[in-house]
C-alpha positions in Angstrom: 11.6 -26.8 147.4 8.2 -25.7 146.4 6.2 -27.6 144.8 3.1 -25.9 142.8 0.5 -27.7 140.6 -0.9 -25.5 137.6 -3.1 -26.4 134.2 -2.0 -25.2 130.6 -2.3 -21.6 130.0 -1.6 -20.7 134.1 1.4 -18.6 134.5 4.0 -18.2 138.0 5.3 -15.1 138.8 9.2 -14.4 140.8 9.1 -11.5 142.1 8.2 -8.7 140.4 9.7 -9.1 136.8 9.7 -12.8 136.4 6.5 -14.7 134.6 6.2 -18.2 134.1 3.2 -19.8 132.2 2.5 -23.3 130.9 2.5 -23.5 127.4 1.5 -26.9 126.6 1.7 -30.2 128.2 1.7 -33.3 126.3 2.2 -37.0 127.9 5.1 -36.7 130.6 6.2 -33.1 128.8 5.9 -29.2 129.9 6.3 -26.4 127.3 7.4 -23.4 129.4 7.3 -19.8 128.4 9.1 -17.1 130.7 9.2 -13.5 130.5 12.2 -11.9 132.4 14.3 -8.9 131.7 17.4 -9.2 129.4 19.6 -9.2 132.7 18.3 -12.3 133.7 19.8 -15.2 132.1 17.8 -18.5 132.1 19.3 -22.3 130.9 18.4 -25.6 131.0 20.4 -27.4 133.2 22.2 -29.3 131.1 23.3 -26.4 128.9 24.2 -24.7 132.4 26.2 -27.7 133.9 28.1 -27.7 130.3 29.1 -23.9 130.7 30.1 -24.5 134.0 32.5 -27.3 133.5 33.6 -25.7 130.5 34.6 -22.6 132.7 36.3 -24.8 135.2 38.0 -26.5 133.1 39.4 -22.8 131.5 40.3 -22.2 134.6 42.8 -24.8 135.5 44.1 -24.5 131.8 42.1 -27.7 130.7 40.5 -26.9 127.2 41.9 -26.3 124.1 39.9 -22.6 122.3 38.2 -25.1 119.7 36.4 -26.7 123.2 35.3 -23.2 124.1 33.9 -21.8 120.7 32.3 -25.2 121.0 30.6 -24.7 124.1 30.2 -21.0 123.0 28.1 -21.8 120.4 25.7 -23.4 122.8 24.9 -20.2 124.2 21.3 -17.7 122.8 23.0 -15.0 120.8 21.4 -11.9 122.3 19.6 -9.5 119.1 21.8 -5.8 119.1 19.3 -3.7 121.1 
C-alpha cells in the first residue's frame, strides 16, 4: 500500500485521467474531490461491499426484487448525456 501525506487543497493524480485533491480536513475527517471519466466508477466501500453482496446473493437466488430496487437505489443516477 502506499502511503502519501498531503495538505488541504493538494490534489493525486492515477494515471493519466484520474485527479484526486483534498477538499477539506476537519478533526479526524477528509473531504475528497475526484475527477475521473464517466467510465470510471468510484464508491465508498461500504456502498461497494453492499452491491456486491447484493449481487451474490442474486446470484444464488437469495433476494427478493424489493431487496434489489433497494440496493438499486443506493446507486448515483448518471445525468442523460
Amino acid at each position: 500500500m502506499l502511503v502519501l501525506s498531503r495538505k488541504s487543497g493538494q490534489k493525486l493524480l492515477i494515471g493519466d485521467n484520474i485527479e484526486i485533491t483534498v477538499v477539506e480536513i476537519r478533526g479526524d475527517s477528509v473531504k475528497l474531490g475526484f475527477k475521473a471519466p464517466r467510465s470510471v466508477q468510484i464508491y465508498r466501500e461500504e456502498l461497494y461491499n453492499e452491491i456486491r453482496q447484493a449481487n451474490e446473493q442474486a446470484h444464488r437466488g437469495g433476494h427478493s426484487k424489493a431487496q434489489l430496487d433497494s440496493v438499486m437505489n443506493l446507486l448515483p443516477r448518471k445525468k442523460p448525456t
